[in-house]
Each structure stands twice: as structure tokens, then as C-alpha cells.
N, C-alpha and C positions, 0 to 999 in steps of 0.2 A: 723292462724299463718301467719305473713307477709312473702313474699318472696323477697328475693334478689337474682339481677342478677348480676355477675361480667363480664365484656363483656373487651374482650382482643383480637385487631385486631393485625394480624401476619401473617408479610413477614420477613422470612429468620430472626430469633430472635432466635437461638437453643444455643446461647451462656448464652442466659437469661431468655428464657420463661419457665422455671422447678425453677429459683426463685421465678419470678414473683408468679407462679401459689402458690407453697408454700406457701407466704408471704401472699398474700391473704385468701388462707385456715384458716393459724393462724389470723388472725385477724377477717375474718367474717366466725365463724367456719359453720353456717348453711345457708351459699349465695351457690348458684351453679356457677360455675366458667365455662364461655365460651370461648371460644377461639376459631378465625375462622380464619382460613389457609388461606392465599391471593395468594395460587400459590407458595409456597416456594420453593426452590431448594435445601434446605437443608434438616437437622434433625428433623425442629419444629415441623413437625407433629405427630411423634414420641415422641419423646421428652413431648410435650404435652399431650400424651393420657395417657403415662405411669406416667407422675407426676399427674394424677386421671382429669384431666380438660374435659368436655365434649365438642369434638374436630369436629365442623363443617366446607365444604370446599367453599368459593365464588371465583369462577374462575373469575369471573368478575373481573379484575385489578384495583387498587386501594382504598383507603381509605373509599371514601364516597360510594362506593358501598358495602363495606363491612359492615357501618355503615346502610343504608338503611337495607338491610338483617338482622340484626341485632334487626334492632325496629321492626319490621316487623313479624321476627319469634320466638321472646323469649315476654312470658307472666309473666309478674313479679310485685311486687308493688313499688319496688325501684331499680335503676338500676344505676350502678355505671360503668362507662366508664375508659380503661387506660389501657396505647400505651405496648408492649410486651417487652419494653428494659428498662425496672429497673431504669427508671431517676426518676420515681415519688413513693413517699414515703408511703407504703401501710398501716402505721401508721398514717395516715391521713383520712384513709376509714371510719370509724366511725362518723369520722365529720364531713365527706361532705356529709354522710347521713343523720347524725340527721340534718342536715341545711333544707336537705330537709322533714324527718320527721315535720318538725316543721315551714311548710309555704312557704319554697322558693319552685320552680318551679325547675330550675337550680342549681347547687352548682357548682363553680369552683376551683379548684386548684391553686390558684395564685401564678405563680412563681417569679414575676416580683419584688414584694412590699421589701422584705427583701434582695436583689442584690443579692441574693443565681443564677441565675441564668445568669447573666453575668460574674458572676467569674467562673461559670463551663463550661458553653457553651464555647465550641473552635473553632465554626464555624462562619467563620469572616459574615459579613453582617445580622448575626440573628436576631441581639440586636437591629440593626438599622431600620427591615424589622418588629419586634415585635412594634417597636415606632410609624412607620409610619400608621400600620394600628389601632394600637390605638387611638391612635390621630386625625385620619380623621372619625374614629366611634363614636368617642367621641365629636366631632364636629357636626357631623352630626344629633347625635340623642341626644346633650345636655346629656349627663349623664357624667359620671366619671368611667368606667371602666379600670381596672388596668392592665390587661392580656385578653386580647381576643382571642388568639391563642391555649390556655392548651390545651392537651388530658387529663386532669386529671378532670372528672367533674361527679357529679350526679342529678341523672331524675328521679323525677315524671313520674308516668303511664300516668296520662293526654299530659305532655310533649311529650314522645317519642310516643305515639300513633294518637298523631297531628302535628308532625312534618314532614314536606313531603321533604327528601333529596333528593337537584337535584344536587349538584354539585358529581360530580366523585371523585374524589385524595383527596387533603390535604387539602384544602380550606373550609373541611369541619367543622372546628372547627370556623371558622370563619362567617361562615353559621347559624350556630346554634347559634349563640350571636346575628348576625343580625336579625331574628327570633324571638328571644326572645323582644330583643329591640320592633322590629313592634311590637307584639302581647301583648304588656306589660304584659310578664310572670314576674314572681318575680327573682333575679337572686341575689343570696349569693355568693361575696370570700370569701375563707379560704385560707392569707397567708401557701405556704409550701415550703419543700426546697427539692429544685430541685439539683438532681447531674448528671452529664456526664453521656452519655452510659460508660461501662469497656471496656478495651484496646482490640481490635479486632471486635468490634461492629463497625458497621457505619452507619449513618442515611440514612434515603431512601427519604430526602429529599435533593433534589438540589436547593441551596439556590436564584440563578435567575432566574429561569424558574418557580420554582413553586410562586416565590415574584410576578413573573409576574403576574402570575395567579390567586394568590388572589387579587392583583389590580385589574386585570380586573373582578373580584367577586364584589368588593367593589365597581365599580363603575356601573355593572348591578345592584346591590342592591340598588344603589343608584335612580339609574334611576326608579327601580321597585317599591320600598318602597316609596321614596320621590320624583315622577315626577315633583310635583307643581316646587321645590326647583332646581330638574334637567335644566328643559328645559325653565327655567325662568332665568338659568343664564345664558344661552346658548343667551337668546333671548337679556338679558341685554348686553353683549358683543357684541351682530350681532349690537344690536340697537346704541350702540355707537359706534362700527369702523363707520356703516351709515352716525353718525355725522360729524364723522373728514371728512372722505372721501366728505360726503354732501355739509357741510359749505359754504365752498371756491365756490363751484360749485353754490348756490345759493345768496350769496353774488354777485356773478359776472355777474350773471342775473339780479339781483337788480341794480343795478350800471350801467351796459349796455345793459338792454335786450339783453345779447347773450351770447348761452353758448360756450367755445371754447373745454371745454374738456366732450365731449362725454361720454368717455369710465368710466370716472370719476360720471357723474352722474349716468350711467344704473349700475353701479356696488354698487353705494350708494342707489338705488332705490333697487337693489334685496337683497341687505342686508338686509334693515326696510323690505320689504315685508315675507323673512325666519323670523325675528325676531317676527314678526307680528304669521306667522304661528306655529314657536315653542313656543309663549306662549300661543293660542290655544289648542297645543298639552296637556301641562302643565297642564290646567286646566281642560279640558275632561279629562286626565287619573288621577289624583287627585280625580274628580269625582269618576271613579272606584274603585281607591284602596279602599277609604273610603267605597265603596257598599260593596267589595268584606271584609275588616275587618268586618264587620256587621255581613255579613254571616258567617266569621270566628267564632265572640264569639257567636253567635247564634249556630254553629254547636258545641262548646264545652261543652255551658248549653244543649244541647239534652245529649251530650257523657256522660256529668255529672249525668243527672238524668237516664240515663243504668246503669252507674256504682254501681250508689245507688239501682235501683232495684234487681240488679245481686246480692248486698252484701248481700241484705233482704232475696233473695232464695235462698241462701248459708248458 
């Protein structure tokens, strides 16, 4: 018999984690339903154990720690991720399963596609900070992703027991898309609709700091994932300020064997020479990542063929 995991990270949600937990129960009446306390200062833990959810504690602050823990210590064949404040629709659970029953690696929750979620969210910059990083993921890796931000997604065992979370907090949803992208896992939406937390909930994200933070996600993954593309435009920009800055300065050696501005050429000389040395950089670490992918689906075809012996001794 297959097992399902319902995994529900929780900070301070005691106004709605005894729905959540419910809502789920009725829908996927034979999943076990997790829930790991992030340090609450409130009820949820409580609240939690007594609406039947089997209630783990990560002191470790934040999201993607809790998320690591998470993969880490629950054994399951299907695992269904989603946030403790009742904005995603537990009517939906069945069909971001079967997406993944049925081939996908991922399934996400897209809130984005039907504007159910700009008309709920009342958190100004969200919508904007949702676009931004769509859009530069979406450029980056050529595809068309709709929402890359849900907490509402499901996983494949292969998925969450090769997924190695390093980011800490909130950026973690953003992680696991990047992820997915490099490792070309399969990745299914399922339009859903999203509604507000209820009146006395508040998010536990801070909509600048943490914006920031997944920028600066987006653009180590960038560096990480696509060096060649990183430090190649790094080097194409060094190489042409060189120019302007150059020009003038060699043109006027042409003309009068004599340079008058100095400072002008050693600063156009160290420019091509960084430029020179960040598309070196580019192309050696390009080098790697391509070894290191190698080794990645070569280390999933071993994981694959355990899984398959484990099922035969079962």
C-alpha cells in the first residue's frame, strides 16, 4: 500500500492549524499528517497534537530548515507539502498527487494563472516580488513557469530524497524550482485558488528583506547553475567599458605616438585583463557543473535501481 506524507511547517498558526490538519484528514483519509513546530510561542503545538497530527519539534529557525528535517526524516512514496495558514486549498490534494502518481517529479499549486491571488493577497509588493522572480527564472532557464514561489506542491520519493536544501527561511520554495529546472525533473501546475490568511493571522514573511533574499538566491543559483552565462556577462560588460574607456586612449597614440592620459589607459588595460580572467572563470566552472550533473543522474540511476530491489524484497 502506498504511503502519503502531509508535511505542514508551523510558526505561530494556532488560529488555523486544527483546520488545516482536518481538511487534510477529509481528503486524504489514509496520508499521515505531519507537522513540525518552528519554535512557536503560541498554541500550535497543542492545538496540533490534539486535532490527531503527528507533531515534530526543529528549533532550528526557519523554513528551509524545517523543510530539510522534513525530507530527511519522513519515509513516504508521495509527499505533499503545505504552509499551516489555510490559504491553499486542501481540495486540490488529490490532484497534485495523482500529477505526481502519473510522471511528474514536482506538482505545484499555481496560484498565479487564474488572478485568484492578487485579488487576495493584501500584502503590497508580493505580486510584484512573485513577477520579478518569475520572470528572471523564466529567462534564465528558457521555460515558462507560472508560480515559482507556492508552498503548495507535491514530491516524488526520488525528488525529496535527492534534493539537498541549503537555503534556511523562505527562499526555499524558490530553491526547489531552481533544482528542479537544473536537474531536469518533470515539474506539473495545477491551476488553484488561493485565499488570504483569516483576520488575526499574519505572515511571517517580511515582504523586503526576505525579497532580498531570494534575489540574492536567484542570483547565487545563477552563478551556481549557469556560470558559463554568469561570468560571461560579467566579462562582456568589463570588455566593453575597456573599449570606450580604450578607444580614445589608442586612437591618440595612433595619431601622435603619445599617450596623455595615463590613468585612462591602465584602467582600460585592467578592465580587458578582469574580463579576460572572468570568462576563464566561466568556462572552467561550466566545466564542473556539467561533471558534477553527470554525477548527479548517475547517482539517481544507482538510487533508482535500490529502490527497485528494496520493492522486490518487500
Amino acid at each position: 500500500m502506498e504511503k502519503i506524507a502531509v508535511l505542514i511547517p508551523c510558526y505561530n498558526e494556532e488560529l488555523t492549524i486544527k483546520k488545516v490538519i482536518t481538511d487534510y484528514k477529509k481528503i486524504l483519509p489514509t496520508a499521515e499528517i505531519y507537522v513540525y513546530n518552528n519554535n512557536s510561542t503560541d498554541n500550535s503545538e497543542k492545538i496540533a497534537k490534539e486535532a490527531g497530527a503527528i507533531v515534530k519539534n526543529e528549533y532550528r529557525q526557519g523554513k528551509g530548515n524545517v523543510i530539510r528535517s522534513m525530507f530527511e526524516q519522513i519515509d513516504a512514496d508521495y509527499y505533499l507539502l503545505v504552509d499551516g495558514d489555510d490559504t491553499y486549498p486542501a481540495e486540490k490534494a488529490e490532484e497534485l498527487i495523482n500529477a505526481v502518481r502519473n510522471g511528474a517529479d514536482m506538482a505545484v499549486g499555481d496560484r498565479l494563472s487564474n488572478g485568484t491571488y492578487s485579488k487576495e493577497n493584501k500584502r503590497k509588493f508580493h505580486n510584484l516580488g512573485n513577477k520579478l522572480v518569475k520572470n528572471t527564472i523564466n529567462i534564465l532557464f528558457k521555460t515558462n513557469l507560472k508560480d515559482i514561489m507556492s508552498g503548495y506542491r507535491a514530491f516524488n520519493k526520488k525528488f525529496v530524497k535527492n534534493f539537498p536544501v541549503l537555503t534556511k527561511k523562505f527562499e526555499v520554495e524558490t530553491e526547489m524550482t531552481l533544482h528542479a529546472l537544473d536537474k531536469n525533473y518533470i515539474i506539473k501546475e495545477i491551476p488553484i485558488e488561493y485565499r488570504d490568511r483569516p483576520r488575526g493571522s499574519s505572515s511571517k514573511v517580511n515582504t523586503i528583506s526576505d525579497g532580498i533574499k531570494v534575489l540574492k538566491t536567484i542570483g547565487a543559483m545563477f552563478k551556481d547553475y549557469k556560470p558559463l552565462k554568469f561570468f560571461g556577462t560579467i566579462s562582456f560588460i568589463l570588455f566593453i567599458l575597456g573599449l570606450i574607456i580604450g578607444i580614445p586612449v589608442i586612437v591618440e597614440f595612433i595619431l601622435t605616438q603619445y599617450v596623455s592620459k595615463v590613468p585612462s589607459a591602465v584602467l582600460a588595460t585592467g578592465l580587458e585583463l578582469i574580463a579576460f580572467i572572468s570568462a576563464q572563470c566561466g568556462i572552467i566552472l561550466n566545466t564542473t557543473v556539467k561533471k558534477n550533473r553527470e554525477l548527479y543522474e548517475l547517482n539517481l540511476l544507482r538510487y533508482s535501481q535500490m529502490e527497485a530491489i528494496v520493492k522486490k524484497l518487500k
